[in-house]
C-alpha positions in Angstrom: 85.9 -71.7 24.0 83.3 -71.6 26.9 82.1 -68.5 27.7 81.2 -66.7 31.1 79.1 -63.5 32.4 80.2 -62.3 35.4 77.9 -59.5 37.7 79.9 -57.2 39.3 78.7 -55.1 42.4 78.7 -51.5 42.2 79.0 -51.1 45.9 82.8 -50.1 46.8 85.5 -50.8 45.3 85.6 -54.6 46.0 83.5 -56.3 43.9 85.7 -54.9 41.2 89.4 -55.4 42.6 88.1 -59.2 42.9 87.0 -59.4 39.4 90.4 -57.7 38.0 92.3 -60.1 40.5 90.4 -63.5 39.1 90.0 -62.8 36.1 93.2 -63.3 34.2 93.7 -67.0 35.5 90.1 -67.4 33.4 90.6 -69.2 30.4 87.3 -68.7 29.5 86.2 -65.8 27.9 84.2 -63.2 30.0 81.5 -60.7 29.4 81.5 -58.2 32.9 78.2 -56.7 33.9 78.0 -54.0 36.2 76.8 -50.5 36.6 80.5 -49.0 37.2 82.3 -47.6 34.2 84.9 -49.8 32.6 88.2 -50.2 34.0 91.1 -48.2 32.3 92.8 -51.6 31.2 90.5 -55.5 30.6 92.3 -58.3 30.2 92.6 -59.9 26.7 89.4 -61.7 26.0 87.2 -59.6 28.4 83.8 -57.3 27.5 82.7 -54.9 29.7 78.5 -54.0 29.8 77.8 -51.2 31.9 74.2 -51.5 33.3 72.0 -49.0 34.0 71.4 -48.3 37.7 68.7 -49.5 40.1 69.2 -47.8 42.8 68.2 -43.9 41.7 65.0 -42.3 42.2 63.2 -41.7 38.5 60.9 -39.0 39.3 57.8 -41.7 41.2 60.0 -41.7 44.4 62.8 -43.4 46.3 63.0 -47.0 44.7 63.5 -48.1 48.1 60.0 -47.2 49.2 59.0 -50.1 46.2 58.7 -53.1 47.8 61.8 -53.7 46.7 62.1 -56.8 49.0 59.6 -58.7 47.6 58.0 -59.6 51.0 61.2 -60.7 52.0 61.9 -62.8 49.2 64.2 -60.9 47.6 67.0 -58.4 48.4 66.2 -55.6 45.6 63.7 -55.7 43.2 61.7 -52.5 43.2 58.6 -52.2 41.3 58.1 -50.3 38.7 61.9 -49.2 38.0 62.7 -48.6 34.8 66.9 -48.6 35.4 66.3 -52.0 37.0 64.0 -53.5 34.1 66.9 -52.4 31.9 69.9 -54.0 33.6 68.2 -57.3 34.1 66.8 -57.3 30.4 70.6 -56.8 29.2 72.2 -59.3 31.1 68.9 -62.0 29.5 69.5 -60.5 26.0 73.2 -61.6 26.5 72.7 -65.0 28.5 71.8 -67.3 25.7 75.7 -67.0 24.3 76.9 -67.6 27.9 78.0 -70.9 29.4 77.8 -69.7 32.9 77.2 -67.0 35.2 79.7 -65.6 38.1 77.3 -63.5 40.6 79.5 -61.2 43.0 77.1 -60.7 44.8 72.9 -60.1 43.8 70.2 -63.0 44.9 68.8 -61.4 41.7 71.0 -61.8 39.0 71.7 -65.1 40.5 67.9 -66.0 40.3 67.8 -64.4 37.0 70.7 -66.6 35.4 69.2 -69.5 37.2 65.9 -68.9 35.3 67.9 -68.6 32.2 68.9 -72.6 32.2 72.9 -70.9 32.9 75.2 -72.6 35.1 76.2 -70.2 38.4 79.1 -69.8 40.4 77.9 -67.4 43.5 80.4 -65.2 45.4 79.6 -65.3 48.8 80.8 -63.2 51.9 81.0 -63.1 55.6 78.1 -62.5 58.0 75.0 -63.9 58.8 73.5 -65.3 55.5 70.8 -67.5 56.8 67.5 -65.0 55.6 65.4 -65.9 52.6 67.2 -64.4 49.9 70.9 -66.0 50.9 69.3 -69.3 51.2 67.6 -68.8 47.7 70.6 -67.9 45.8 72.6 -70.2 47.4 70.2 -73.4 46.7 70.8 -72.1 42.7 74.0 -71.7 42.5 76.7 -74.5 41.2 79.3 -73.6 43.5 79.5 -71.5 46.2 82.9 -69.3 46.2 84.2 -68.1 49.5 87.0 -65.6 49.2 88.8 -66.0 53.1 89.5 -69.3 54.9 86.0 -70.1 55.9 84.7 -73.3 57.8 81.1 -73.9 56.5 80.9 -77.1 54.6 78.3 -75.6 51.6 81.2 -73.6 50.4 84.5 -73.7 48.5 87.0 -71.7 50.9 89.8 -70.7 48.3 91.8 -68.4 50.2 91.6 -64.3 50.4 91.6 -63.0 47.0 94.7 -59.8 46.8 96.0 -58.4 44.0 99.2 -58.5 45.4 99.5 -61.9 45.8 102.0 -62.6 43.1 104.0 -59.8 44.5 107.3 -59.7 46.7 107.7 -57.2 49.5 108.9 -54.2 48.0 111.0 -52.7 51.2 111.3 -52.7 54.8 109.3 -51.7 57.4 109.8 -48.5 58.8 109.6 -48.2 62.7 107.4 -45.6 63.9 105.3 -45.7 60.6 101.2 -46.6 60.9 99.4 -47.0 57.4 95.2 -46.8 57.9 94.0 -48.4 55.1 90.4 -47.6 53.9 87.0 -48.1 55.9 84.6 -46.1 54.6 82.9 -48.3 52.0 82.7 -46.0 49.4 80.6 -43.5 51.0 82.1 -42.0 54.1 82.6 -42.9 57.0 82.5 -40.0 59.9 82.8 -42.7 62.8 86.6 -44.3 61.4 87.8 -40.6 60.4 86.5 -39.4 64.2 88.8 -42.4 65.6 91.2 -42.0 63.0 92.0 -38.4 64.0 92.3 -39.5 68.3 94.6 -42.1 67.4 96.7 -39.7 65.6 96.4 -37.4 68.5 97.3 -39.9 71.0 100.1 -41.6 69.2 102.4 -38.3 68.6 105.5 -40.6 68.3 104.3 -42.3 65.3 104.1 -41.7 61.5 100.9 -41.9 60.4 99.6 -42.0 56.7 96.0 -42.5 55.4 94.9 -44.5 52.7 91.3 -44.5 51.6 88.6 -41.7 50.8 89.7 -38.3 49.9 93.5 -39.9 50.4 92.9 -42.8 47.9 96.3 -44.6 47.1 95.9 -46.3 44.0 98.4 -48.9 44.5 99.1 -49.1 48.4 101.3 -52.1 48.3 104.7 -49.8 48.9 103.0 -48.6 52.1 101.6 -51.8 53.3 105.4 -52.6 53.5 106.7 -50.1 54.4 104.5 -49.7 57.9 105.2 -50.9 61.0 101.8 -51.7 61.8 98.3 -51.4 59.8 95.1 -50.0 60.9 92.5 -51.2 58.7 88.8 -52.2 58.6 87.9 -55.8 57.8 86.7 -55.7 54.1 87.6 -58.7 52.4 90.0 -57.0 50.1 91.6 -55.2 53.1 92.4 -58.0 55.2 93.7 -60.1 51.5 96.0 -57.3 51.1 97.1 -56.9 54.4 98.0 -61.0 54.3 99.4 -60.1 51.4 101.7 -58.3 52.8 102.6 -60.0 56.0 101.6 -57.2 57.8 101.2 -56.6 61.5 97.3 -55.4 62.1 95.0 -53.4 63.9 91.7 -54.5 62.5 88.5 -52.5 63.2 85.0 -54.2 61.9 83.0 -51.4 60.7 78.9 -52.1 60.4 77.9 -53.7 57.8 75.0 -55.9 56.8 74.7 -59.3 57.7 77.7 -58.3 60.7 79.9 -59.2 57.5 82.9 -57.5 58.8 82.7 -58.5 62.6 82.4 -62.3 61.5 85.9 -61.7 59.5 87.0 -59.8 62.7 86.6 -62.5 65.1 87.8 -65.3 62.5 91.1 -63.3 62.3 91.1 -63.1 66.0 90.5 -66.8 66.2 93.3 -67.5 64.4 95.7 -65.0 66.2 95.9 -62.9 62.8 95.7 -59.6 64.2 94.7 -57.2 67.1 91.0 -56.3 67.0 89.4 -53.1 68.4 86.0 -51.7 68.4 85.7 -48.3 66.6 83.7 -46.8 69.4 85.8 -47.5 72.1 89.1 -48.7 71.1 91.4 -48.2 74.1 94.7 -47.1 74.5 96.1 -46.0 70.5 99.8 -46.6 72.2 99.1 -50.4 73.8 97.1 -51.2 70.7 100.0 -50.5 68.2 102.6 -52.1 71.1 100.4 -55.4 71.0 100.0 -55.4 66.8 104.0 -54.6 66.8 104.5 -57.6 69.4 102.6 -59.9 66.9 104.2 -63.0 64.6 100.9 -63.3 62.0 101.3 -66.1 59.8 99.4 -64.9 57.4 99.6 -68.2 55.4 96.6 -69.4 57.6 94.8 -67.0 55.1 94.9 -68.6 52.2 96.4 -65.5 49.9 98.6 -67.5 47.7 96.9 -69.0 45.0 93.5 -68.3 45.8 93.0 -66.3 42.9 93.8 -69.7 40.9 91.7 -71.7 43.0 88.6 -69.6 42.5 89.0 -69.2 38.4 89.8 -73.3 38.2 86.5 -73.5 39.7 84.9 -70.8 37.5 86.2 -72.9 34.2 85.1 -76.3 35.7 81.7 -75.0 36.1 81.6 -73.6 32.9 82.7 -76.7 31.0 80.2 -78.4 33.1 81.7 -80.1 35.6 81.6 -80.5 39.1 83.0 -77.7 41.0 
C-alpha cells in the first residue's frame, strides 16, 4: 500500500476540517503532520505527528524579527528557531517511508519534501499568489489542488471541499431566522463582532444566532438549514458549507493575506452565489437580508458534491505515480 504525509496548517480550523473531510476517500495510508493536537477520532489507517511549533518566541526574541522571509524567498523560516528546526527534522526523519507528500498549505514543507526526492500534491487557495514563495512551491509540486471552482489553468479545480457534503438537509428553513457563521480566523475578530452586533440592532424582526468564537457550534449543519438566510465570512470551509447546504448568503470577505477571501467574494458574486457586503460599511441590515432571501443560488456551480473524491483520487494517483 502507498503511503502519504500530509502537513496540516495550524492556522484556524480549516486546514484541519479539510484534512478530516478528504481523508477517508484516501486509500492510501496517511501519516498527518501538524502542530495541533490530534483529533478526538482518525480514520482507520491514519497517524497523527504533532510538531513542535515555530511560531513562539524562545527566549532570543520574536521569531518574526528572524529573517524569517529569507529575503523574500521564503514565507517562514526564522533563524535560529529551535521549534522550527524540530518540526522540519521530524517530518525528514519520517519522509523516506513516504510515497508522497500533501502540503496544506507551507512553501516550506513543500520545498522540504521536494528536497527529499517525495512526490507533492500542494493545496492551494484564493488570492493573489504570484510572489516568490507561491511561485516556488507551486513549480515543485505534482499537482496543484484547488478546493472551490477556480479558472486558472495550473490547477485542478475539484469543487469546495464540506463535510457535509454527503449529507441531506436536516429541516426546514425557518422565516425570520439569520445564522452568522464564523469570521474570526481563530483569533478574534473585533471588526465582524462590531458589525455583527449593528445588524442585530437594526434587524429587530429577525432571529439571530451566532456561530463561531466564544459561540462555537461544533456541528452547525442543523442551523445552516434551519436559517433563512446566512451571514458568513468567505473562508473556504464557510462558503463549502454554506453550498452545502443550499443556503441563501450574505457573504462578508474579511482581510486576509494574499486578498484570499475578497477573490472568493467576487467569484461568488460572479456567479450570482450570494449577496456580498463590505464589513466596514455594509448598508442597510434589512435590504441586505431582503436581497439574500430574494436569491435562487444554485449552489451546484460550486462544485460541493464529490469534491472531496476528486481531490483524494488525485492524492492516490500521485502517490502511485501517476499523472495527476
Amino acid at each position: 500500500m502507498t503511503a502519504v504525509g500530509w502537513y496540516v496548517h495550524h492556522h484556524g480550523m480549516g486546514h484541519l476540517t479539510r484534512f478530516l473531510a478528504i481523508r477517508p476517500h484516501v486509500t492510501a495510508s496517511v501519516v498527518a503532520f501538524s502542530s495541533l493536537p490530534q483529533p478526538a477520532a482518525l480514520p482507520d489507517g491514519t497517524t497523527w505527528v504533532q510538531l513542535p511549533r515555530d511560531d513562539e518566541d524562545e527566549g532570543a526574541g520574536a521569531p518574526s524579527a528572524a529573517a524569517p522571509t529569507a529575503g523574500g524567498a521564503l514565507h517562514w523560516a526564522p533563524i535560529g528557531h529551535r521549534g522550527h528546526a524540530e518540526r522540519l527534522a521530524t517530518i525528514a526523519a519520517r519522509a523516506p517511508h513516504l510515497d508522497a507528500f500533501v502540503v496544506d498549505v507551507s512553501v516550506e514543507v513543500t520545498l522540504l519534501a521536494r528536497l527529499l526526492g517525495r512526490r507533492v500534491v500542494l493545496m492551494t487557495q484564493p488570492g493573489d499568489r504570484t510572489d516568490e514563495p507561491h511561485v516556488l512551491g507551486r513549480r515543485l509540486a505534482d499537482a496543484v489542488i484547488a478546493p472551490w471552482p477556480a479558472d486558472d489553468g495550473e490547477v485542478h479545480p475539484v469543487g469546495g471541499i464540506s463535510r457535509f457534503a454527503t449529507r441531506e438537509r436536516s429541516a426546514s428553513r425557518r422565516p425570520g431566522t439569520v445564522l452568522a457563521l464564523g469570521g474570526g480566523g481563530g483569533g478574534g475578530d473585533a471588526a465582524w463582532d462590531a458589525m455583527l452586533r449593528e445588524a442585530i440592532a437594526a434587524t429587530p424582526d429577525r432571529q439571530w444566532r451566532v456561530a463561531g468564537g466564544a459561540t462555537w457550534i461544533e456541528d452547525p449543519w442543523q442551523a445552516l438549514c434551519e436559517a433563512e438566510v446566512v451571514v458568513t465570512a468567505a473562508g473556504q470551509n464557510a462558503i463549502a458549507d454554506v453550498a452545502a447546504a443550499g443556503a441563501s448568503a450574505i457573504v462578508v470577505p474579511r482581510p486576509r493575506p494574499f486578498d484570499e477571501q475578497h477573490r472568493t467574494a467576487a467569484k461568488l458574486d460572479e456567479l450570482g452565489l450570494a449577496v456580498v457586503a463590505d464589513a466596514s460599511a455594509p448598508g442597510d441590515w434589512p435590504a441586505l437580508l431582503a436581497r439574500a432571501q430574494a436569491l435562487e443560488p444554485d449552489w451546484s456551480a460550486w462544485g460541493v458534491r464529490g469534491a472531496a473524491g476528486r481531490a483524494a483520487a488525485i492524492i492516490d494517483r500521485v502517490a502511485a505515480g501517476g499523472r495527476p
